[in-house]
N, C-alpha and C positions, 0 to 999 in steps of 0.2 A: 801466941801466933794463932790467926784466926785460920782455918783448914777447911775445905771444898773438896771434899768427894766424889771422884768423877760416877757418873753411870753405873759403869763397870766393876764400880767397887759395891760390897753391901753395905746398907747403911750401919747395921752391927758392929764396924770399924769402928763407926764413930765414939760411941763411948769409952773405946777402950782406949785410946789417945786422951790421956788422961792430962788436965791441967789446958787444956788448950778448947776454945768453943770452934764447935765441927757439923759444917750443916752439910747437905749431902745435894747434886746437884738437881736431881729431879724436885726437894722438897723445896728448890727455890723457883721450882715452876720453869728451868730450864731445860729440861730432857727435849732430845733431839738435837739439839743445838751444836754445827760443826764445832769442832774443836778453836779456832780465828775468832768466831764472834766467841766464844765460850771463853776465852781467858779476859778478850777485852771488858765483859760480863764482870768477869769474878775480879779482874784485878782491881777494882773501884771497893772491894768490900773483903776480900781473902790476903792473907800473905801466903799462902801455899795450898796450889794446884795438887792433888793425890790420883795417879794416873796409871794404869795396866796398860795405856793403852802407847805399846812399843816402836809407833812410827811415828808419835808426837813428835820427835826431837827431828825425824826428816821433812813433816810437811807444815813446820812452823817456823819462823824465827822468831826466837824466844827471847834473845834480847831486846825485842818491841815492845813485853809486856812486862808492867809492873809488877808483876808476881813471878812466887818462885816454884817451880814444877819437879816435882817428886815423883817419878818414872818409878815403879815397885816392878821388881823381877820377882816373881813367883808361877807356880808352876799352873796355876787357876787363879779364877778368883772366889775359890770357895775360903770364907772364914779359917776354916783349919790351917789351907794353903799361907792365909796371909797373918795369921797369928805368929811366927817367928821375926816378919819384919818389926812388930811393932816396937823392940827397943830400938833397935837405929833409925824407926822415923822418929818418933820420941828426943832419941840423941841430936840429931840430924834439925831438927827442926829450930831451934835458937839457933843456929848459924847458916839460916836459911837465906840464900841471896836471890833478890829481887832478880828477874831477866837472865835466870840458870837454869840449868837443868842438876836435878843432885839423882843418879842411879841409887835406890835401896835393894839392897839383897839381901839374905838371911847369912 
């Protein structure tokens, strides 16, 4: 599964999402970009949206986009904070569905 790291996330994430290529969204020259054009963006190239950001699921409808969006609860977004999610994004991500939203917690 190809993975997209929002902003909010560090890119440090990305390696450690092991078995799966992970680009991060400013290195694809998107930062800034509201969240509507940002998935319509990724969905043409990601299977799974990586997000902190906790009001995506009210000011989107996500069944409109081709990708699937992985909402992380954790307490920051510092590294240490999001190192306990990464077996259930890990787990979570081969039965990732298109136009969902999947909550990750620790």
């Amino acid at each position: 599964m190809r993975i997209l790291l929002d902003e909010n996330l560090p890119w440090q994430l990305g390696p450690l999402l092991t078995g799966h290529p992970v680009s991060a969204v400013v290195g694809m020259g998107w930062g800034g970009i509201q969240n509507g054009r940002l998935l319509t963006l990724a969905q043409a190239q990601f299977d799974i949206f990586l997000t902190l950001d906790q009001g995506i699921p009210h000011q989107q409808h996500l069944p409109k986009f081709e990708i699937a969006v992985f909402l992380l609860r954790a307490a920051s977004n510092d590294l240490v904070d999001l190192l306990p999610l990464i077996p259930a994004i890990l787990a979570a991500a081969p039965a990732a569905q298109k136009r969902a939203l999947t909550v990750v917690e620790p």
